[in-house]
Backbone as CSV, one residue per row, in Angstrom:
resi,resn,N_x,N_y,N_z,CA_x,CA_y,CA_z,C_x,C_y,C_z
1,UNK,97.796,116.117,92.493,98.517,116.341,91.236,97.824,117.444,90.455
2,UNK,98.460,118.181,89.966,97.984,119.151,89.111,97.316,118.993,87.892
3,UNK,96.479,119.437,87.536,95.715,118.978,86.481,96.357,118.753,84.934
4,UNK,97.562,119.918,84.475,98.287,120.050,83.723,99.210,118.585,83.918
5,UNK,99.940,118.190,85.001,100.380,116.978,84.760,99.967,115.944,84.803
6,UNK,98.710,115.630,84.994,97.984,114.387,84.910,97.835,114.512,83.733
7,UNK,97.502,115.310,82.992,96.893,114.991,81.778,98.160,114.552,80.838
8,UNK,99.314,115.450,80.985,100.379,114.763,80.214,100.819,113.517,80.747
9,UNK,101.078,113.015,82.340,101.132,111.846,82.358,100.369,111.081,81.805
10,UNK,98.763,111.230,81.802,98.074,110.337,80.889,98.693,110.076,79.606
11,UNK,98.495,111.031,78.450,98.544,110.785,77.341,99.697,109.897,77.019
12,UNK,100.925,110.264,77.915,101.829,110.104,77.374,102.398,108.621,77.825
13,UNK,101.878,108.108,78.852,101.601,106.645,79.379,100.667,105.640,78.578
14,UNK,99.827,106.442,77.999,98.733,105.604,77.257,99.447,105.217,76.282
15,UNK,100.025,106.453,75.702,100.535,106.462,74.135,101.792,104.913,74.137
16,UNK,102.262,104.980,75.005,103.462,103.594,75.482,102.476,102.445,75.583
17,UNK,101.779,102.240,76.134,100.999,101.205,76.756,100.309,100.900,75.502
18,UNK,99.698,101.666,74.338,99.070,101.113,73.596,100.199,100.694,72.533
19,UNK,101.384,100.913,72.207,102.516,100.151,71.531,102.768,99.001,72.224
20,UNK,103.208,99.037,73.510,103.364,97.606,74.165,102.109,96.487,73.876
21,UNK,100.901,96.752,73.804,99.796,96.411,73.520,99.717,95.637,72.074
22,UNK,100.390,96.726,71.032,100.527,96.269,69.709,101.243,94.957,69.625
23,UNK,102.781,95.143,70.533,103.631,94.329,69.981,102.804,93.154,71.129
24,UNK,102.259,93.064,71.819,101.817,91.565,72.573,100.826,91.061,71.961
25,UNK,100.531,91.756,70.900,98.901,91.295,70.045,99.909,90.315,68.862
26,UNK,100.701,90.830,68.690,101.519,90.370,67.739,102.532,89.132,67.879
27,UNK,102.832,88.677,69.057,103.467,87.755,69.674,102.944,86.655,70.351
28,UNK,101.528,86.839,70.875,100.489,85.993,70.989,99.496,85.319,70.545
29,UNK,99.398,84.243,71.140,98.070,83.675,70.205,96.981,84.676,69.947
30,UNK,96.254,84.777,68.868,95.187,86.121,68.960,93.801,84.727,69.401
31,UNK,94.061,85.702,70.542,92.466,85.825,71.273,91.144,85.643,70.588
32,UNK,89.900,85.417,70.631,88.732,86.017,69.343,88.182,86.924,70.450
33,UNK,87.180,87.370,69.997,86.729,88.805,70.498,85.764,88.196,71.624
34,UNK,84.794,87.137,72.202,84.722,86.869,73.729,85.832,86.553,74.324
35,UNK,87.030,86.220,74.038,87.473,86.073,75.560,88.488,87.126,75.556
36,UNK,88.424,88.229,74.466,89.131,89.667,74.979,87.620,90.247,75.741
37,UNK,86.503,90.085,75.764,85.339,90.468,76.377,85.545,90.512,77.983
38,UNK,85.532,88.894,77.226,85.660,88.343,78.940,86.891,88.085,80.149
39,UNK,87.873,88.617,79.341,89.026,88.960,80.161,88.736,90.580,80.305
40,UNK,88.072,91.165,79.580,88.049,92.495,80.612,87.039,92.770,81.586
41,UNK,86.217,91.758,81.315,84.872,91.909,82.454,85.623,91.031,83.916
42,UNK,86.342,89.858,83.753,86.954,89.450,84.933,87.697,90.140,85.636
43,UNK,88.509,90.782,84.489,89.957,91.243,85.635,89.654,93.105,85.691
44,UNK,88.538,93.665,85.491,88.084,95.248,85.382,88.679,95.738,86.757
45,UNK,88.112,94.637,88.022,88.429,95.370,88.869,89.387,95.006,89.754
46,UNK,90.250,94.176,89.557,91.503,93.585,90.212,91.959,94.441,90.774
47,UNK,92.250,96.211,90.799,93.010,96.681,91.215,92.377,97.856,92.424
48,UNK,90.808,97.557,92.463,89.945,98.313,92.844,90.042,98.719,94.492
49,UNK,91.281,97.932,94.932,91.354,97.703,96.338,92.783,98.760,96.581
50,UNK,93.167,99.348,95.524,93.823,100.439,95.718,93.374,101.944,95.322
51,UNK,92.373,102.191,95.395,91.589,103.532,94.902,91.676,104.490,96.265
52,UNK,91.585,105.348,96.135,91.738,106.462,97.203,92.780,107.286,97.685
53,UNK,92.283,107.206,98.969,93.678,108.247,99.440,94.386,107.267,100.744
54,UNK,95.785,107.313,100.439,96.202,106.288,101.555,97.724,106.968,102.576
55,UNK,97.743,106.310,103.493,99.100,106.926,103.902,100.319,105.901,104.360
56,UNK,101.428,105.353,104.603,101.781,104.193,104.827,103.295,104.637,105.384
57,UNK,103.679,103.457,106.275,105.355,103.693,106.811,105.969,102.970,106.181
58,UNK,107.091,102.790,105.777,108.151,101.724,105.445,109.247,101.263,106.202
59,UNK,110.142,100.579,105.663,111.350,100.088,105.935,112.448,99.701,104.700
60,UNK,113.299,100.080,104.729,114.214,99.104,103.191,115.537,99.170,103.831
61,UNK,116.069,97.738,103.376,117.253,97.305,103.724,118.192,98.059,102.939
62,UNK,119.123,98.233,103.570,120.195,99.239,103.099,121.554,99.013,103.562
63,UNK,122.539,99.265,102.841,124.183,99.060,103.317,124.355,99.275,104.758
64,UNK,123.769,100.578,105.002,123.911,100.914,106.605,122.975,100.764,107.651
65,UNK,122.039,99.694,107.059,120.787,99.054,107.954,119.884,99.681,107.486
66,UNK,118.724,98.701,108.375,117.352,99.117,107.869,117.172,100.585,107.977
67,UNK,116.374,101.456,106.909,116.285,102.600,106.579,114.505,102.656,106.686
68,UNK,113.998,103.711,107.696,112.725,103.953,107.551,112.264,105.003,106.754
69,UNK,111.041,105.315,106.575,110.079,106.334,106.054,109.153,106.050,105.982
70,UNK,108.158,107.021,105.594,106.418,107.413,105.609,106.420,108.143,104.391
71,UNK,105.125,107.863,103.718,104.462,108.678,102.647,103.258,108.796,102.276
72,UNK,102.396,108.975,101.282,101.362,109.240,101.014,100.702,108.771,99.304
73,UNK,99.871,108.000,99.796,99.653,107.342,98.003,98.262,107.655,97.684
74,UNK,97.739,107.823,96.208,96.482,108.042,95.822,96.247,107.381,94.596
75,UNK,95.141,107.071,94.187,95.110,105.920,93.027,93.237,106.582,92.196
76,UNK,93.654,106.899,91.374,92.412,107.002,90.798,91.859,106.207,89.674
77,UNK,90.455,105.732,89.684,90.195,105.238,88.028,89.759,106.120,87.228
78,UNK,90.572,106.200,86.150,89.739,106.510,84.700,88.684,106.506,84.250
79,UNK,88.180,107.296,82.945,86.898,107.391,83.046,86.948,105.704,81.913
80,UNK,87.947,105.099,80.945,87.838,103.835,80.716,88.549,102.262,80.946
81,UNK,88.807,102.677,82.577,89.153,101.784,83.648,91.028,101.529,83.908
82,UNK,91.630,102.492,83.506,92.619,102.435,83.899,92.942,102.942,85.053
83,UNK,94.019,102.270,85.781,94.323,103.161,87.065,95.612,104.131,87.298
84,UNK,95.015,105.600,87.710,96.253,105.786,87.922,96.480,106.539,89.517
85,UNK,98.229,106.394,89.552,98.259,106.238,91.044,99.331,107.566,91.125
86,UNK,99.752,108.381,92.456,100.844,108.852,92.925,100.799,108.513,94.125
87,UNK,102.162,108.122,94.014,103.274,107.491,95.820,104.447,108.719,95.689
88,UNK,104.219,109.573,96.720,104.974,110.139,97.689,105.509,109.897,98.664
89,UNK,106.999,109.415,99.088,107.817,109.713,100.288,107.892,110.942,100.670
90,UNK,107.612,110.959,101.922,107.703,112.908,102.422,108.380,112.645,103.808
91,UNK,109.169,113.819,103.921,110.110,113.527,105.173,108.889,114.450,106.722
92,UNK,109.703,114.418,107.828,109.157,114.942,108.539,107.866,115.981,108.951
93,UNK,108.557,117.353,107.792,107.988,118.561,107.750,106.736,118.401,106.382
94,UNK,106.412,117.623,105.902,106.164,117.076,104.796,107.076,117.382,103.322
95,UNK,107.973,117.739,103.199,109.102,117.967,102.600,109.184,116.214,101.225
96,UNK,108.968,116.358,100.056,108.821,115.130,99.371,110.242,115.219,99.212
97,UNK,110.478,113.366,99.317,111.580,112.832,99.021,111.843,112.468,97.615
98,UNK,110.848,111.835,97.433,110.765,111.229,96.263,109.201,110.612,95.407
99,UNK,109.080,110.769,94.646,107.723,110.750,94.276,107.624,109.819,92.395
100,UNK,106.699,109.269,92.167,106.211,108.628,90.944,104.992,108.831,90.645
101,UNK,104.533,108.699,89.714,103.135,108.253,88.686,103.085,107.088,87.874
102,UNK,102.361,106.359,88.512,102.026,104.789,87.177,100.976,104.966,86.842
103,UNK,100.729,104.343,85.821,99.494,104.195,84.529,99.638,102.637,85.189
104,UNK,98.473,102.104,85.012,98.196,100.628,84.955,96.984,100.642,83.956
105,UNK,97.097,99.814,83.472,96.427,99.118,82.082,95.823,97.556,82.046
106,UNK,94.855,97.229,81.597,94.584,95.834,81.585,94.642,95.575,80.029
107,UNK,95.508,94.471,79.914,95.781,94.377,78.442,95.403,92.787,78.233
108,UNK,93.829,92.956,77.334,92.921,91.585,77.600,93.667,90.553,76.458
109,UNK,94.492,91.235,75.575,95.185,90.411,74.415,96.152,89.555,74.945
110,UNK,96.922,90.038,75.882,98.167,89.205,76.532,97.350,88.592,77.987
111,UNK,95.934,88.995,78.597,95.584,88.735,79.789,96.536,88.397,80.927
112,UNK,96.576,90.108,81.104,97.636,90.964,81.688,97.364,92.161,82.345
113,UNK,98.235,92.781,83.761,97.680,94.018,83.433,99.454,94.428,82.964
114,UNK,99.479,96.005,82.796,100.702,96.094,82.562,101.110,97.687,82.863
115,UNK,102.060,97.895,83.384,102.263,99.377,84.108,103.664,100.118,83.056
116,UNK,103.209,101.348,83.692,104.562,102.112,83.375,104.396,103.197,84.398
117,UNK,106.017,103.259,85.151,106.204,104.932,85.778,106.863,105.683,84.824
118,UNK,106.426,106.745,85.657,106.616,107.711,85.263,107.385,109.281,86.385
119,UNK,108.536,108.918,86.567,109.097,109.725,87.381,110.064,111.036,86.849
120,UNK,109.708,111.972,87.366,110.395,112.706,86.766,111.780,112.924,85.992
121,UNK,112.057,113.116,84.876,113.109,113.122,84.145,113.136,111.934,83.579
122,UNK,112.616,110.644,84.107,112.860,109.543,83.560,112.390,108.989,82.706
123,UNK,111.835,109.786,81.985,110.868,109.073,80.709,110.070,108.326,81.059
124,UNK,109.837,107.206,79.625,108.714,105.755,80.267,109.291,105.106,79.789
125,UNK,110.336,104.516,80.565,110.926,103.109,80.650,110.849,102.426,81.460
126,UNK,110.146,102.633,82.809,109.721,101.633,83.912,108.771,100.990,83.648
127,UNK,108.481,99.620,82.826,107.540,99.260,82.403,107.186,97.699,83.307
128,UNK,106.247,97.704,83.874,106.218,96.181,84.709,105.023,95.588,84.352
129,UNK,104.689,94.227,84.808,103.553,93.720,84.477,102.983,92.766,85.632
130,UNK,101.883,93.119,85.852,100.876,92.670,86.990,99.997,91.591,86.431
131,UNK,99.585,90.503,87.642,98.523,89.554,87.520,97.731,89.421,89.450
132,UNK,96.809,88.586,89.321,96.246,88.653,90.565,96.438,87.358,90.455
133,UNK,96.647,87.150,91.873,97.129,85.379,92.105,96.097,85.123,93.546
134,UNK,95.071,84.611,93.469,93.988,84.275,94.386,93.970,86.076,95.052
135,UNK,94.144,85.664,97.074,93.683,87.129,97.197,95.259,87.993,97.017
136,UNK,96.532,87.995,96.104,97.069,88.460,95.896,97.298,89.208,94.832
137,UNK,97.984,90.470,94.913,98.286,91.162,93.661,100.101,91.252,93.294
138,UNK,100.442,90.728,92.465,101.877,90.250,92.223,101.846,90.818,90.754
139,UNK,103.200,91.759,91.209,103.766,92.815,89.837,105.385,92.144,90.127
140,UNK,106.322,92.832,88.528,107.318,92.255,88.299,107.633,93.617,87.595
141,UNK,108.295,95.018,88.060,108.651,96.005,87.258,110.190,96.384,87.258
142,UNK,110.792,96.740,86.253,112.061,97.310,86.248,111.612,98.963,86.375
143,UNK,113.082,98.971,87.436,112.982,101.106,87.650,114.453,101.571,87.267
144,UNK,114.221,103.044,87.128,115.714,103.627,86.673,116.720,102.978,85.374
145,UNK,115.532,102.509,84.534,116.166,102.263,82.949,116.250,102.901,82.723
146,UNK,116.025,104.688,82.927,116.575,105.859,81.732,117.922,106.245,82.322
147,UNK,118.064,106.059,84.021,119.528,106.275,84.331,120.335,105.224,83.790
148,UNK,120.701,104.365,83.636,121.583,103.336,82.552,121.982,102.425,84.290
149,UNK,121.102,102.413,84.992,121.125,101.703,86.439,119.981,101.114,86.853
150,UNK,119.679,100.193,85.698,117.670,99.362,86.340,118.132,98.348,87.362
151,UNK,117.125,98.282,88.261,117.091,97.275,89.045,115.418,96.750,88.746
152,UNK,115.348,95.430,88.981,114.130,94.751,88.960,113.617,94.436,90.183
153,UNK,112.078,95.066,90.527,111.343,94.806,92.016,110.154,93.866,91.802
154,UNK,110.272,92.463,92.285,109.001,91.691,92.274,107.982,92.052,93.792
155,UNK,107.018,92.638,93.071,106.363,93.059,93.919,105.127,92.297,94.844
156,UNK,104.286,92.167,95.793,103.719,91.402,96.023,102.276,92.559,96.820
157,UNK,101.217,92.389,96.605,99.880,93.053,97.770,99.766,92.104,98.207
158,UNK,99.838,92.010,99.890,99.010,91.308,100.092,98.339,91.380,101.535
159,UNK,97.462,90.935,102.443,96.772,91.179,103.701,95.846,92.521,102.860
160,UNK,95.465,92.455,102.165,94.509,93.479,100.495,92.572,93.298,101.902
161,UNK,92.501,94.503,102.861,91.352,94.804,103.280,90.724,95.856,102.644
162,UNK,89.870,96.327,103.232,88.788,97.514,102.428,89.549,98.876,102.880
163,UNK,90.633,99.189,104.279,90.795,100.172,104.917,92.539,99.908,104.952
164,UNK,93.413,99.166,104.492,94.336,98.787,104.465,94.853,97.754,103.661
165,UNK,96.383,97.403,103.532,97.147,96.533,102.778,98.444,96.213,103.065
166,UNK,99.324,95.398,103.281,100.692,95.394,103.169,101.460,95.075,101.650
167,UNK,102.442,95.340,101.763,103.072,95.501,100.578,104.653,94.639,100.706
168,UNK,105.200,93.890,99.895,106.581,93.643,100.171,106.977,93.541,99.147
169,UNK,108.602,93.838,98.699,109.362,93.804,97.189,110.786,92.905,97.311
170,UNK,110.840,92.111,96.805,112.260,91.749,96.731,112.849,92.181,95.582
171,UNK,114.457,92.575,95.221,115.110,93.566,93.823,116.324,92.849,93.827
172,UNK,116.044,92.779,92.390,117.462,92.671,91.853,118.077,93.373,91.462
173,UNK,119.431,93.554,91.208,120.495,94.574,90.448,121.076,94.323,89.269
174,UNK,120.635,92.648,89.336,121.820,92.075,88.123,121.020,91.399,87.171
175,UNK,119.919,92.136,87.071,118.888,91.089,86.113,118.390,90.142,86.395
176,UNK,118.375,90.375,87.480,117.322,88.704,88.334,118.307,87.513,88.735
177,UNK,119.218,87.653,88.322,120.404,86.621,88.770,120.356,86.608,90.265
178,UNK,119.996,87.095,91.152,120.257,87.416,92.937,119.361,88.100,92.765
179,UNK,118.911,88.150,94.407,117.630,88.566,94.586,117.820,88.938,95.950
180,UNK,117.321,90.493,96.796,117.714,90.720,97.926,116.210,90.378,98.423
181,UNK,115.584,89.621,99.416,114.429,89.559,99.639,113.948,89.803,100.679
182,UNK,112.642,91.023,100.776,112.032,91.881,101.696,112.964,93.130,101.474
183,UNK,113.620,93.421,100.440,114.250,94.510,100.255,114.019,95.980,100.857
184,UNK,112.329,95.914,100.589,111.325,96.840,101.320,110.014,96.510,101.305
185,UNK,109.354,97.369,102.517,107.755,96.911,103.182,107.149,97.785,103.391
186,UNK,105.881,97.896,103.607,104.743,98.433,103.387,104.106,98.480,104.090
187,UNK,103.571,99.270,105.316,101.915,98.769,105.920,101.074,99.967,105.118
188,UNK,99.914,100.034,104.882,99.279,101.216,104.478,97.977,101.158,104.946
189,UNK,98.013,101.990,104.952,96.095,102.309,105.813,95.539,103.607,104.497
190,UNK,94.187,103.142,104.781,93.106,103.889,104.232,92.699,105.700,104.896
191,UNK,93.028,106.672,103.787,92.369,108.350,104.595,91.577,108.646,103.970
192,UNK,91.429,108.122,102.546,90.236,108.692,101.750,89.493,107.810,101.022
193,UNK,87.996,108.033,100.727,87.363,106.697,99.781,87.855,106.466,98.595
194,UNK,87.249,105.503,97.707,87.847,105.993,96.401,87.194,106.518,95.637
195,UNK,88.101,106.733,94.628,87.716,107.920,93.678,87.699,107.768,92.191
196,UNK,86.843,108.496,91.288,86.992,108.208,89.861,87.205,109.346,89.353
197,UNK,88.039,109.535,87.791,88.400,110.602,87.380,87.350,110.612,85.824
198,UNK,86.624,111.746,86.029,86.010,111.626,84.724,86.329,111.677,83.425
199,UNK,85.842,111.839,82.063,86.550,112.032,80.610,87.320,113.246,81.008
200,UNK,88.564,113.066,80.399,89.072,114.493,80.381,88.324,115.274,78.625
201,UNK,87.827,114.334,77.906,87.160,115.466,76.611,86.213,114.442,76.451
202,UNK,85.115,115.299,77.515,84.005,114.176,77.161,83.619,114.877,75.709
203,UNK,82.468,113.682,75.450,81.899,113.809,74.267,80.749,114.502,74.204
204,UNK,80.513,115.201,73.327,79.709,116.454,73.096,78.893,116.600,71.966
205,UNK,77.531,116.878,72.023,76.836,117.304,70.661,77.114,117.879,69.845
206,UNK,77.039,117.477,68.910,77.325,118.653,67.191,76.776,120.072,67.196
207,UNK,77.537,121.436,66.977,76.590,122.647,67.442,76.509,122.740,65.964
């Protein structure tokens, strides 16, 4: 990713995430300040098993049968522990099909994590929310709310090794009323270690 758009994806993911943040501080029991501590020291690294550089095949069920592809995913941490990721579909020639950016967030007030994509043209209205369930990682996000066409994907990690992961989603269309399940799948393997992204304005002495 280019440096110019990471940085606006940042800001501009944060800037959402810390309103969503507001209004769950506001709707919840308030926390006292150890166990917002200690919900960020537990759950810091829940997501640490997706850092790097990865590559993976798929499958998704489709009107005219199962539909394959391959792509390419990368996940970096922040320099104050957020993660962020790009998933690329790329066809043959490496030619991208389709591509996203999520922000993930740990939000110790709601003890939560909580995402937003960010795909081109689409603003930030893909907003989902993640928890870890023993050795699983289970998200619940809506996509394509800025086209006036969301569908909801409950997501699931799981077989979560040091060099690999599988992935499976079941989606709804109708607001969760029906549910197509294994909609699409995942194997992914490990190409690169992981990685951290430093301050983008670190802090600096007084001249």
């Amino acid at each position: 990713m280019h440096a110019n758009h990471l940085v606006a994806a940042v800001l501009a993911a944060t800037s959402l995430a810390a309103s969503v943040a507001r209004v769950s501080a506001q709707t919840s029991p308030r926390r006292t300040e150890e166990q917002v501590d200690a919900s960020i020291e537990a759950h810091k690294g829940d997501f640490d098993y997706l850092l790097g550089d990865w590559e993976f095949t798929g499958t998704r069920k489709m009107p005219s049968g199962e539909q394959k592809f391959r792509g390419v995913w990368s996940a970096v941490r922040l320099a104050d522990g957020q993660i962020l990721d790009e998933y690329r579909v790329v066809g043959d020639a490496g030619e991208t099909w389709y591509v996203t950016t999520t922000l993930r967030n740990y939000n110790a007030f709601a003890d939560r994590w909580e995402l937003v994509g960010a795909s081109a043209g689409g603003g930030l209205q893909d907003f989902g929310t993640a928890q870890r369930d023993g050795a699983e990682m289970r998200i619940e996000q809506r996509f394509g709310v800025a086209s006036g066409t969301p569908h909801t994907w409950r997501i699931r990690y799981h077989g979560i090794q040091a060099d690999r992961f599988s992935w499976t989603a079941d989606r709804s269309t109708d607001g969760g009323s029906t549910w197509v399940k294994d909609h699409q799948q995942l194997e992914v393997r490990r190409v690169g270690p992981p990685r951290t992204l430093g301050p983008l304005a670190p802090a600096r002495t007084a001249r």
